[in-house]
Legacy VTK file of the C-alpha trace (Angstrom):
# vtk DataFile Version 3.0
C-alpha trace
ASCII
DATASET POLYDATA
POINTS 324 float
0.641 18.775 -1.447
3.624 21.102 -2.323
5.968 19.152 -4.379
8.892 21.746 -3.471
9.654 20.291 -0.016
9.895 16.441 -2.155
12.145 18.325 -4.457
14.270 19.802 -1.952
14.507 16.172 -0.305
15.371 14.810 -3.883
18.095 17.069 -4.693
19.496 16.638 -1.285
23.549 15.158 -2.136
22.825 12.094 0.275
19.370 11.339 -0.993
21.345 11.950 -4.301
23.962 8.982 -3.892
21.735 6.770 -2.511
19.786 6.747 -5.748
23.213 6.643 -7.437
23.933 3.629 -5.426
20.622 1.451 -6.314
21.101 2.274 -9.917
25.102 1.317 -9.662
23.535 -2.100 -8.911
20.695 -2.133 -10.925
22.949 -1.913 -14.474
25.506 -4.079 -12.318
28.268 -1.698 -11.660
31.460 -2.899 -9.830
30.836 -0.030 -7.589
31.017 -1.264 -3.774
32.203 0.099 -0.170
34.871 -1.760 1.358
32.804 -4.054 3.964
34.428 -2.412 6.837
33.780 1.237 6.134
30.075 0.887 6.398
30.043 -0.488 10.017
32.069 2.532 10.737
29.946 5.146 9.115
26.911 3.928 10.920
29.266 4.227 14.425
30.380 7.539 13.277
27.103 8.559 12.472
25.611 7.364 16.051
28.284 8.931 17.842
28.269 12.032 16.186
23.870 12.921 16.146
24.361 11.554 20.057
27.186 13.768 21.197
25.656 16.791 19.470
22.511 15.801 21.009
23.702 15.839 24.775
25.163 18.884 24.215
22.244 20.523 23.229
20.482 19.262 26.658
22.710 20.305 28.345
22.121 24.019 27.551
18.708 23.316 27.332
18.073 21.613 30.486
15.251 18.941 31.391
11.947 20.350 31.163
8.478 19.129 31.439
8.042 19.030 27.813
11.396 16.765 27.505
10.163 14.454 29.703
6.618 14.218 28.107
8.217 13.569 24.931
10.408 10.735 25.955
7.652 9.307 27.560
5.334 9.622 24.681
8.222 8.029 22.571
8.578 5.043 24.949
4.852 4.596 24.415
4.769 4.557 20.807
7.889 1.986 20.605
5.634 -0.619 22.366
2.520 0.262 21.448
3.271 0.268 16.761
4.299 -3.579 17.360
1.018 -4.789 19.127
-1.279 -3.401 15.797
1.418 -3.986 13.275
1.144 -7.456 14.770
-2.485 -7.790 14.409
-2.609 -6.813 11.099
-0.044 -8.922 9.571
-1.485 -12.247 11.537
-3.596 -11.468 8.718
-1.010 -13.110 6.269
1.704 -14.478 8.284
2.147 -17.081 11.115
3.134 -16.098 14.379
6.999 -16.003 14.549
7.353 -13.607 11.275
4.342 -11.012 12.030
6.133 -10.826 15.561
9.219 -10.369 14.070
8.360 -8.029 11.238
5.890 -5.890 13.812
9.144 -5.492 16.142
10.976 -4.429 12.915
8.347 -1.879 12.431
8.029 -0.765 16.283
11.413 0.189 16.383
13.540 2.955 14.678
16.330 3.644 11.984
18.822 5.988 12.967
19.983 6.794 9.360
16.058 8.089 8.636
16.483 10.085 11.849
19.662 11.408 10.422
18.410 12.500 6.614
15.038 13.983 8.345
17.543 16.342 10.641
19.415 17.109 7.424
16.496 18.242 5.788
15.274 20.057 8.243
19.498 21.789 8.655
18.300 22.686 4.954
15.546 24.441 5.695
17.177 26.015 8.389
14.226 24.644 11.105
15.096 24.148 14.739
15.328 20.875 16.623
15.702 19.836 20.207
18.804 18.004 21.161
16.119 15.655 23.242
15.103 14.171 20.247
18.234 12.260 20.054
17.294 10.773 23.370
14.150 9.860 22.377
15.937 7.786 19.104
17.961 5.734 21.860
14.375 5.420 23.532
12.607 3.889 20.920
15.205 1.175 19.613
14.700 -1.775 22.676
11.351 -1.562 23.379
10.035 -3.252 20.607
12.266 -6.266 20.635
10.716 -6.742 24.259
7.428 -6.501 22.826
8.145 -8.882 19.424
9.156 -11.410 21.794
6.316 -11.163 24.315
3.877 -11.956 21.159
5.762 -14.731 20.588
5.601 -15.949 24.148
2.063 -15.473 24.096
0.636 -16.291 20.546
2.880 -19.060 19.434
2.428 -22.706 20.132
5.812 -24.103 21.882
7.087 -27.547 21.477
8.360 -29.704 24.002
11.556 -30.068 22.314
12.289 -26.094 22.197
15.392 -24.662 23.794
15.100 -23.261 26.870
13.674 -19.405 26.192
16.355 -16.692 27.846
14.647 -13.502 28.647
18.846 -12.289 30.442
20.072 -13.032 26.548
16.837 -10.939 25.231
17.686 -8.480 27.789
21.156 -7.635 26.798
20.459 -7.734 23.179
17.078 -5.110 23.565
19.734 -2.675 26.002
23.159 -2.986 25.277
22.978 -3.212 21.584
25.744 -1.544 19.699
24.073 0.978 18.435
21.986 1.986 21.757
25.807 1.859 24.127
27.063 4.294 21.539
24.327 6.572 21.583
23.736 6.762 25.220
27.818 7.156 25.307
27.642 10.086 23.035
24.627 11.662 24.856
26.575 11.568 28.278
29.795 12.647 26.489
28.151 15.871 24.889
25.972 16.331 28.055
28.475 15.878 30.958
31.527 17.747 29.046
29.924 20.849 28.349
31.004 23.788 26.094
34.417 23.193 26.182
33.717 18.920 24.829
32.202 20.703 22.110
34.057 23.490 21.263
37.129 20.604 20.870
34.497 18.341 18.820
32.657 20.437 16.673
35.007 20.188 13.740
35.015 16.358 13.873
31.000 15.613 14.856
28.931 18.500 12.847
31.878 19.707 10.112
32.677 15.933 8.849
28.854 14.973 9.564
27.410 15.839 6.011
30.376 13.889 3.858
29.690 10.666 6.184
26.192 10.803 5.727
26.627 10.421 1.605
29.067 7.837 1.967
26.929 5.939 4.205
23.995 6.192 1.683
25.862 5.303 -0.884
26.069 2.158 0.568
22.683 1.389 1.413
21.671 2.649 -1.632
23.722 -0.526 -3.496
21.858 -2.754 0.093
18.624 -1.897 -0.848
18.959 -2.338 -4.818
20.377 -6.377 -3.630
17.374 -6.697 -1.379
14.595 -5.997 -3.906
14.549 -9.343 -5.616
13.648 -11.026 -1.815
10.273 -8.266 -1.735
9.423 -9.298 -4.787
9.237 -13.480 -4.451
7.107 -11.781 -0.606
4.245 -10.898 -2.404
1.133 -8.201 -2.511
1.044 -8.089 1.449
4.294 -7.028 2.722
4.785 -4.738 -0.382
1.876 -2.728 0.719
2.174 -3.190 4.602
5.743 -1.511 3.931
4.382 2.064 2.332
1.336 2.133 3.960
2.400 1.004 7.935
5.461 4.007 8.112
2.186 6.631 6.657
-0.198 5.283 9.033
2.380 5.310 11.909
3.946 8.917 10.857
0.622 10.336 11.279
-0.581 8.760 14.342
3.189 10.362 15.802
2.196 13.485 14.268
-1.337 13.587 16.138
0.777 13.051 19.317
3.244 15.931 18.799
0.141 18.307 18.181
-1.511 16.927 21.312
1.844 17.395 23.308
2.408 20.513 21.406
6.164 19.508 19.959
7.908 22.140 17.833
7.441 21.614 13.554
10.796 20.449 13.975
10.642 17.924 16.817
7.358 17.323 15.660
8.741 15.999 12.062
11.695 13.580 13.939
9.207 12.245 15.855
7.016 11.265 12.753
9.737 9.583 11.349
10.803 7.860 14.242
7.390 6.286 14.408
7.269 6.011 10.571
10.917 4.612 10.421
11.822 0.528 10.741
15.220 -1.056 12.183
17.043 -3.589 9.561
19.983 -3.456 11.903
19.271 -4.050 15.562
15.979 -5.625 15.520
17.270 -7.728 12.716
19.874 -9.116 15.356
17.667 -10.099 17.887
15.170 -11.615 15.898
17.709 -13.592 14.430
19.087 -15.011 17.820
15.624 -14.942 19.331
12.913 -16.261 16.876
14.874 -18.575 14.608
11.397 -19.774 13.015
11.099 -16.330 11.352
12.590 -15.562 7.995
15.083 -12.717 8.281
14.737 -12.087 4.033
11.184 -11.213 5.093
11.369 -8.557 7.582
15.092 -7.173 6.556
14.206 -6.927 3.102
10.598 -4.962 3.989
12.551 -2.632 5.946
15.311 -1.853 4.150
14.200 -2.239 0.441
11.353 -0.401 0.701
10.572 1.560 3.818
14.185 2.978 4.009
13.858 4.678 1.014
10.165 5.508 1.360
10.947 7.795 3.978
13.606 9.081 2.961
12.763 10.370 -0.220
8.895 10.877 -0.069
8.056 9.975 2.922
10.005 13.032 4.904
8.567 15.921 3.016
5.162 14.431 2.956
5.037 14.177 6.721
6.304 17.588 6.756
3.499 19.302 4.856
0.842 17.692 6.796
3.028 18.857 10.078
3.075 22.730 8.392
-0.971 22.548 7.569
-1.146 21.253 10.895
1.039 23.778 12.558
-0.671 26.427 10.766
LINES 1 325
324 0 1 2 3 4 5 6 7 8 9 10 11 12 13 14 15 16 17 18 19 20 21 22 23 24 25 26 27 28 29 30 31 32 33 34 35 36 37 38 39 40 41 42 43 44 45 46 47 48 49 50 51 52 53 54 55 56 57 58 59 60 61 62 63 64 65 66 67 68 69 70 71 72 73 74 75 76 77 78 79 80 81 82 83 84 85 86 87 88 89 90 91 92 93 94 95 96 97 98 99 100 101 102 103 104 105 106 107 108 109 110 111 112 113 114 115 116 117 118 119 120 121 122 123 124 125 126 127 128 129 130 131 132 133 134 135 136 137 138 139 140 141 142 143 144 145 146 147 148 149 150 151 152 153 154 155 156 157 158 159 160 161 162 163 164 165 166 167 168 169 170 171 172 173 174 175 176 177 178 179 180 181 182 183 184 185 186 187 188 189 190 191 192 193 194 195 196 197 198 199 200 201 202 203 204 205 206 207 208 209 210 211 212 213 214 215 216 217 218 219 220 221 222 223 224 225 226 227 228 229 230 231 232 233 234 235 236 237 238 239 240 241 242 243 244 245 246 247 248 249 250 251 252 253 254 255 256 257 258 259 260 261 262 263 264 265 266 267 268 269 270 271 272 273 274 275 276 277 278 279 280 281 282 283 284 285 286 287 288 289 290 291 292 293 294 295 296 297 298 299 300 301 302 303 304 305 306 307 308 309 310 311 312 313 314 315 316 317 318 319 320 321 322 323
């Protein structure tokens, strides 16, 4: 393994501050984010990756490899939550493997986001249909949490009624999924001229966000570590080794597909990545019985910055050996 591409990663400014932030908590700095900034980094952030991205459709047109890749990406958003499942019924009752598996089926954005940063670093290429497939690969595991629970778990009589219309609008028209299909038609539909007017505020502003925002979850994740460890062995492990084992089974699919290094790395961590912000939500509503410390605290203590310090340049050297 070359330890230059983890270096690069390291001494990347964002990767930078989000250390900085977990150690500002650690020694119990007064150093915070005024609450209402984050929520509107993360919608700046969305907006920005999905308007860029429909832009760079629409001068690249649909082609069959788009479409296989979206496809293939639809597939691996339901199929990571039926084996993440099955492995942790190995420890956990129904309602939290369901709701940890759809934590771990779906996607974060803000992984997707550091992996295209590193790869603006190393000045690789990436399609603009990549984006699509993030906006892809958010709902379909929510659908699929909450069919395991329909199936494997025992109901009583004295349940509330189960709402598949509430599910429904919470899997599709999530925040974070409007935005980005928003953005994508915005970038798509308006053409040259929508970006040539944008540029400045999506791409030139981009990089400065992106510290802030880590920043931030930097001082999250630092709060959340105390939960992981009163969890245990189990979900300590199941949160390294479940992103590897899922990167790699994405990056067997973008050989087989024959994906760019590039696209071939976003889709990795996609499949490698786990939501602590939209999943979260519908769990919450959806599965009461499940503990949210559990699954929120797996994702974002530990997998978050997995990936995005080691877990990014890893996955690219096995894509470059790959590659050839």
């Amino acid at each position: 393994m070359n330890s230059s591409s983890i270096l690069l990663n390291i001494l990347n400014p964002p990767v930078l501050f989000f250390f900085g932030g977990m150690i500002a908590t650690l020694v119990k700095s007064d150093l915070e984010i005024p609450k209402p900034l984050p929520k509107l980094f993360s919608l700046y952030l969305l907006m920005a990756i999905g308007f860029k991205g429909g832009h760079e459709i629409m001068e690249s047109g649909f082609t069959p490899e788009i479409v296989l890749t979206l496809l293939t990406s639809v597939a691996m958003a339901c199929l990571v939550p039926v084996y993440a499942f099955l492995v942790l019924r190995l420890k956990f009752d129904t309602y939290n493997a369901a709701a940890i598996a759809a934590t771990y089926g779906s996607i974060s954005a803000v992984t997707f986001v550091t992996a295209t940063s590193f790869l603006s670093k190393l000045e690789i290429d990436y399609g603009g249909h990549m984006i699509a497939a993030l906006a892809l690969m958010e709902s379909p595991a929510i659908i699929v949490g909450l069919l395991l629970v329909r199936i494997y778990a025992k109901r009583k009589p004295d349940d509330p009624e189960f709402s598949w219309g509430n599910v429904l609008r919470e899997a599709f028209l999530n925040g974070s999924v409007f935005l980005l299909m928003i953005s994508l038609g915005a970038g798509y539909w308006t053409g040259e001229a929508g970006w040539i007017k944008m540029k400045p505020f999506v791409e030139d502003m981009f990089y400065g966000v992106l510290v802030f925002f880590l920043l931030d979850m930097g001082l999250v994740s630092a709060q959340r570590i105390g939960d992981l460890k009163r969890a245990g062995a189990f979900p300590i492990a199941f949160s390294i080794f479940m992103p590897i084992f899922n990167a790699l089974l994405g990056i067997f699919c973008a050989a087989v597909i024959e994906m760019s290094q590039g696209n071939a790395l976003l889709f990795a961590v996609l499949c490698a990545s786990a939501s602590y912000i939209a999943v979260p939500a519908a769990m919450r509503m959806s599965v009461p019985e499940a503990n949210p410390s559990l699954y929120i605290s797996m994702a974002l203590a530990l997998t978050f910055p997995f990936n995005i310090v080691v877990g990014i340049p890893i996955y690219f050297e096995v894509i470059k050996k790959i590659w050839g």
